[in-house]
MARBA-3410 file (N, C-alpha, C, O; in Angstrom, 1 decimal):
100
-8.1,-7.9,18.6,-8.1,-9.2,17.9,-8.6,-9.0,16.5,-9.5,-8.3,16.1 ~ -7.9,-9.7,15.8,-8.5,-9.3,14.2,-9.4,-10.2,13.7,-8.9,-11.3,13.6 ~ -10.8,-9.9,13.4,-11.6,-11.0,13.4,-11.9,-11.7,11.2,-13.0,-12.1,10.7 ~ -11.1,-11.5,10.8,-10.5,-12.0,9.2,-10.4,-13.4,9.0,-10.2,-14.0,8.0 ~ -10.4,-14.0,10.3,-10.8,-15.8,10.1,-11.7,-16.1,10.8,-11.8,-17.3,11.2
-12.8,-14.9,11.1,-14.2,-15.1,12.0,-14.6,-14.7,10.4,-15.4,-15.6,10.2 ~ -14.6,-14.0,9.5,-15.6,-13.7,8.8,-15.8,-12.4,8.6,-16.4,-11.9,7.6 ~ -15.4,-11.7,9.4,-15.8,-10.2,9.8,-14.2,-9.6,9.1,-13.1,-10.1,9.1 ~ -14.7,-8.6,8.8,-13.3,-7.1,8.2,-13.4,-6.7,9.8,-14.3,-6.7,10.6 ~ -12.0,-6.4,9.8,-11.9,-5.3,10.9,-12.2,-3.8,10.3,-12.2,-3.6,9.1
-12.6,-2.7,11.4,-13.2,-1.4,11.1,-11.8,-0.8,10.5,-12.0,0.1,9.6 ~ -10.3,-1.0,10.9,-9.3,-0.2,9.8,-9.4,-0.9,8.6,-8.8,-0.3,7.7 ~ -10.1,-2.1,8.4,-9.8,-2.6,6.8,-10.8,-1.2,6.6,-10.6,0.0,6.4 ~ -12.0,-2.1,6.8,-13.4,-1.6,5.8,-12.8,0.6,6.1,-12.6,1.3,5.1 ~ -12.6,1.3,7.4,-12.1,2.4,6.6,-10.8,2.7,5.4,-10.9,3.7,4.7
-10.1,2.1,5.3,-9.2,2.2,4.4,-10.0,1.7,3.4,-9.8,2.4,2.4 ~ -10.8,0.6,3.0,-11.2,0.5,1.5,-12.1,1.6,1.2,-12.3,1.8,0.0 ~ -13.2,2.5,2.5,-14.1,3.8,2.1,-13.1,4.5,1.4,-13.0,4.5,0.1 ~ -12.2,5.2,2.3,-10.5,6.0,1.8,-10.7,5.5,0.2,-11.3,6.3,-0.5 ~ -10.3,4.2,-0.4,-9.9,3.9,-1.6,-10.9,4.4,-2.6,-10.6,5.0,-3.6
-12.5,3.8,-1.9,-13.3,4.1,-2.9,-13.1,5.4,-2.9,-12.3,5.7,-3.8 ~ -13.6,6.4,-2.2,-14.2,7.9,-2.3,-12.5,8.9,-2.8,-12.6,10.1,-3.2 ~ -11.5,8.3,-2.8,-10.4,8.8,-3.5,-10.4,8.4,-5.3,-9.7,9.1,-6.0 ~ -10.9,7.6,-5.7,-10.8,6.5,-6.9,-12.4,7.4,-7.4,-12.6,7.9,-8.5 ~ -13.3,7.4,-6.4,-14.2,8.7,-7.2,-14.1,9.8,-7.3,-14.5,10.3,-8.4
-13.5,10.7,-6.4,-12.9,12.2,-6.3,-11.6,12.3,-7.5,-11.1,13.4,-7.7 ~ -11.1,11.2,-8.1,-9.9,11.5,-9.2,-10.8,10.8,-10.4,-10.1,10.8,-11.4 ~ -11.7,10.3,-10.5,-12.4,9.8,-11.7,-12.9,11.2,-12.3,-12.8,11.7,-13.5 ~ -13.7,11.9,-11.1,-14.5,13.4,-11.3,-13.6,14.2,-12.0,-13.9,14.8,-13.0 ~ -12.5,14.2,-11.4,-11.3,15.6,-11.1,-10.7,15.3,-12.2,-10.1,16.3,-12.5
-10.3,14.4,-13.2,-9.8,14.0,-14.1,-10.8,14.0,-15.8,-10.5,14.5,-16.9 ~ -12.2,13.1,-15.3,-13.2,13.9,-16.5,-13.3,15.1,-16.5,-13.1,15.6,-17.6 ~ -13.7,15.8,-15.6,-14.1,17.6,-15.6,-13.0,18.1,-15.9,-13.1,19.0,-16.7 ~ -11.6,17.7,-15.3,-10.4,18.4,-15.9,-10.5,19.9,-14.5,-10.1,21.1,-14.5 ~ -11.3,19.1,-13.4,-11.3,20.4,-12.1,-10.0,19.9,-11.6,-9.3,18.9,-11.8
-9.8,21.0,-10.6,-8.8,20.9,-9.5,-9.6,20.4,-8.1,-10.7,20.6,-7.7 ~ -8.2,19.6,-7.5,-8.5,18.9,-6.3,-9.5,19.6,-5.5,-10.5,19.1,-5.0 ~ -9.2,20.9,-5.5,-9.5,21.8,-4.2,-11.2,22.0,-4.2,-11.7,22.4,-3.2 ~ -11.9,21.7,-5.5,-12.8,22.3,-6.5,-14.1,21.2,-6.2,-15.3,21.3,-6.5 ~ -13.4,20.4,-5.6,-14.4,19.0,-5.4,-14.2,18.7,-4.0,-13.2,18.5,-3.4
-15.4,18.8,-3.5,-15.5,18.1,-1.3,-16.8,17.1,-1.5,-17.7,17.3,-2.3 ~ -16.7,16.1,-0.8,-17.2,15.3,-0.8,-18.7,15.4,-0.5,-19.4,14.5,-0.9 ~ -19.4,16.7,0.3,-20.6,17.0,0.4,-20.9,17.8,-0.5,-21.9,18.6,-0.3 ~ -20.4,17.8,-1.5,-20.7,18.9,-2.9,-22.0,18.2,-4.0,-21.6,17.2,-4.6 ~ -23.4,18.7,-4.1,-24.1,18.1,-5.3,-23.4,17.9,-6.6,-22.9,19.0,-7.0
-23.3,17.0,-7.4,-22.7,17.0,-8.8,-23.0,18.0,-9.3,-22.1,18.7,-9.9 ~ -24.2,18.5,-9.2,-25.0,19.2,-10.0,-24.5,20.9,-9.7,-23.9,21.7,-10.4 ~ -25.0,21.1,-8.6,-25.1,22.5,-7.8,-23.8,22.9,-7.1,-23.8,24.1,-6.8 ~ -22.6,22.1,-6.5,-21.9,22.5,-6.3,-20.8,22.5,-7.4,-20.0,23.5,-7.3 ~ -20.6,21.6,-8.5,-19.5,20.7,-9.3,-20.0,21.3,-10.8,-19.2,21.1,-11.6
-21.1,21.9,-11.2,-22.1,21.8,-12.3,-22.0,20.6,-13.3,-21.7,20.9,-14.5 ~ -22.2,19.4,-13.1,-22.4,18.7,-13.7,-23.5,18.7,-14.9,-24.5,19.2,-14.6 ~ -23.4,18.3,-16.1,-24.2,18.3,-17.2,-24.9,16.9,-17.1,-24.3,16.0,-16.4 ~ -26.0,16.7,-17.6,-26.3,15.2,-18.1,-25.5,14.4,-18.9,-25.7,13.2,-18.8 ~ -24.5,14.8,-19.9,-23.8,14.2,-20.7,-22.7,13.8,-20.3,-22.1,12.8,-20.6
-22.2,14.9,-19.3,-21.1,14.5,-18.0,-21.1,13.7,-17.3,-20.1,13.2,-16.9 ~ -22.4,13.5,-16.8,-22.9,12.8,-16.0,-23.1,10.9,-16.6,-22.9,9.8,-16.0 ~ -23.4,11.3,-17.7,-23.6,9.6,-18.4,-22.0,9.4,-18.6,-22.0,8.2,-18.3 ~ -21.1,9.6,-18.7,-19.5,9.8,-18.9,-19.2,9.1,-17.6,-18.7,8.0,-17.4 ~ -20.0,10.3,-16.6,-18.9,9.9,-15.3,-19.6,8.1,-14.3,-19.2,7.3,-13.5
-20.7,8.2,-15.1,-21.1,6.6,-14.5,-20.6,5.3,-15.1,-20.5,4.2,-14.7 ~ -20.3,5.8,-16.4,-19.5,4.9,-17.4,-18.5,3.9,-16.5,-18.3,2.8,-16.1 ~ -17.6,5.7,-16.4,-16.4,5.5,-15.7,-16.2,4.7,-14.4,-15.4,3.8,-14.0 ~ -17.2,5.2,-13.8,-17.2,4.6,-12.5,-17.8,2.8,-12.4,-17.4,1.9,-11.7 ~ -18.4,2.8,-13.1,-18.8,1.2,-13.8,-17.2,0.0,-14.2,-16.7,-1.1,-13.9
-16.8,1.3,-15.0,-15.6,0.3,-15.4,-14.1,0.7,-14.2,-13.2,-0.1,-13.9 ~ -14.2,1.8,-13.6,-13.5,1.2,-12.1,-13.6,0.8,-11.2,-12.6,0.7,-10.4 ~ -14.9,0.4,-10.8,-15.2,-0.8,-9.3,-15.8,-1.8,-10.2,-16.8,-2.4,-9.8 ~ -15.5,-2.1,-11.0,-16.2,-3.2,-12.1,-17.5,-3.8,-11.3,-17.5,-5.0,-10.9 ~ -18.9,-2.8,-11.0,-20.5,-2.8,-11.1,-21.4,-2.2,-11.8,-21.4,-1.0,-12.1
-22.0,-2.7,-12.0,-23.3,-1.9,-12.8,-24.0,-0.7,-12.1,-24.3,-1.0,-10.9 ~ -24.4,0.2,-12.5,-24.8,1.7,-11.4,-26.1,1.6,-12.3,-26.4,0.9,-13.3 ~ -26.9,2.4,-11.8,-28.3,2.7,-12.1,-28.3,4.2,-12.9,-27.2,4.7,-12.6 ~ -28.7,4.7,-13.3,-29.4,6.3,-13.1,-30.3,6.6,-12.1,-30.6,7.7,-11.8 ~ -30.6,5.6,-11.6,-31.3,6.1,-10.4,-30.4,5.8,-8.9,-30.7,5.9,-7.8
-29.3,5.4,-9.5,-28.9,5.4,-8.2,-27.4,6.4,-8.2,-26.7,6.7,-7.2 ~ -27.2,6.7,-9.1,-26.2,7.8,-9.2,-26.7,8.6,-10.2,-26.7,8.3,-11.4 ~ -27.1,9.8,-9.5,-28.0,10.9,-10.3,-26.9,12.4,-9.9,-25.9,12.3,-9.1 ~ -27.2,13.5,-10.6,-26.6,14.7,-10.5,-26.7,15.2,-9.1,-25.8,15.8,-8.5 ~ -28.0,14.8,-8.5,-28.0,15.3,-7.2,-27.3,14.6,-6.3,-27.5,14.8,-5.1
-26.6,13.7,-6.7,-26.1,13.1,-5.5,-24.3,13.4,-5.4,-23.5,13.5,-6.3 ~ -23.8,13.6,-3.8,-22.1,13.8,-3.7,-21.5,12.9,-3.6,-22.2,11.9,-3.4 ~ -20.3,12.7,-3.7,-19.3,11.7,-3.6,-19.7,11.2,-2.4,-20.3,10.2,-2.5 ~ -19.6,11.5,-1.7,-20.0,10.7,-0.1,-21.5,9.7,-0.2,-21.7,8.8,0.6 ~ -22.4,10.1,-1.1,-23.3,9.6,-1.1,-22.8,8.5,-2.3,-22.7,7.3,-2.1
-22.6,9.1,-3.3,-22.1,7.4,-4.4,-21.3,6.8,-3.6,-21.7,5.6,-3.6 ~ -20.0,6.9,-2.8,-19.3,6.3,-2.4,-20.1,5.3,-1.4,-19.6,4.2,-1.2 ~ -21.2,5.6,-0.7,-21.7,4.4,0.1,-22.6,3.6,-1.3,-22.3,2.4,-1.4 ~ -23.5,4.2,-2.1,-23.7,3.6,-3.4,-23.1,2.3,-4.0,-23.7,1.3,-4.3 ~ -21.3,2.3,-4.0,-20.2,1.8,-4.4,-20.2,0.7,-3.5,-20.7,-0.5,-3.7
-19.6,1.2,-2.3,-19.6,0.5,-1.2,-20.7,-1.0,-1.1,-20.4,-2.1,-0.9 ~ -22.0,-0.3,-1.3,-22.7,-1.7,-1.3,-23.1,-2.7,-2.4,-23.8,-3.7,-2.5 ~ -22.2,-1.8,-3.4,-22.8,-2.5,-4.2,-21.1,-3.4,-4.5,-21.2,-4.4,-5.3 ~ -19.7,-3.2,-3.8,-18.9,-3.7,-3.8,-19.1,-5.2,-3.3,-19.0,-6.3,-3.8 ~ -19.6,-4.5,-1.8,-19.9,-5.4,-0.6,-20.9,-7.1,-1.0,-20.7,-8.2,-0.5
-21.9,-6.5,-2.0,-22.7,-7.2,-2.5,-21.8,-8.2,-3.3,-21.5,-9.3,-3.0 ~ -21.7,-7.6,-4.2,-20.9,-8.6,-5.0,-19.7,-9.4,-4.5,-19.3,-10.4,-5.0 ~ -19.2,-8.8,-3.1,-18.3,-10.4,-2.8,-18.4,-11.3,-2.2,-17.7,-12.2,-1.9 ~ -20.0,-10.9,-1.8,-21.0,-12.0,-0.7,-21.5,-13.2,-1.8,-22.2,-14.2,-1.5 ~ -21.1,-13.1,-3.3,-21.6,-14.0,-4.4,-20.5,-14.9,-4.5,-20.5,-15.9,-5.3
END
């Protein structure tokens, strides 16, 4: 039963929009760094697996600001963190904003 006039996403929406987010960050990365697909996994540190710079880093939050149109922190997307972890980052801060 699809519960979308109860209030509630069904679990294939909400995974297909994770899919959207964590693809829309894995090509934001792969497209500033100028890496290849293969070069970036989702449990990879910005930092230690990806070498991310600080100046890269202020770049890649930019970016990510102006494609889920939210405001990110530095503290909440930092070098040490992977796509899988911004992407739940994203996620609530998506979620948040359409509860307004």
């Amino acid at each position: 039963m699809d519960n979308v006039g109860a209030g509630l996403v069904p679990a294939r929406y909400e995974a297909e929009e994770e899919m959207e987010v964590k693809d829309k960050i894995r090509e934001t990365l792969i497209n500033l760094l100028k890496l290849k697909p293969n070069e970036v996994r989702d449990d990879m540190k910005l930092c230690d697996g990806i070498g991310v710079d600080s100046t890269e880093m202020v770049e890649f939050v930019i970016v990510l600001e102006k494609v889920f149109g939210v405001k990110l922190s530095p503290k909440e997307i930092t070098k040490f963190c992977s796509v899988n972890e911004i992407e739940k980052t994203i996620q609530s801060k998506l979620v948040a904003a359409a509860r307004v």
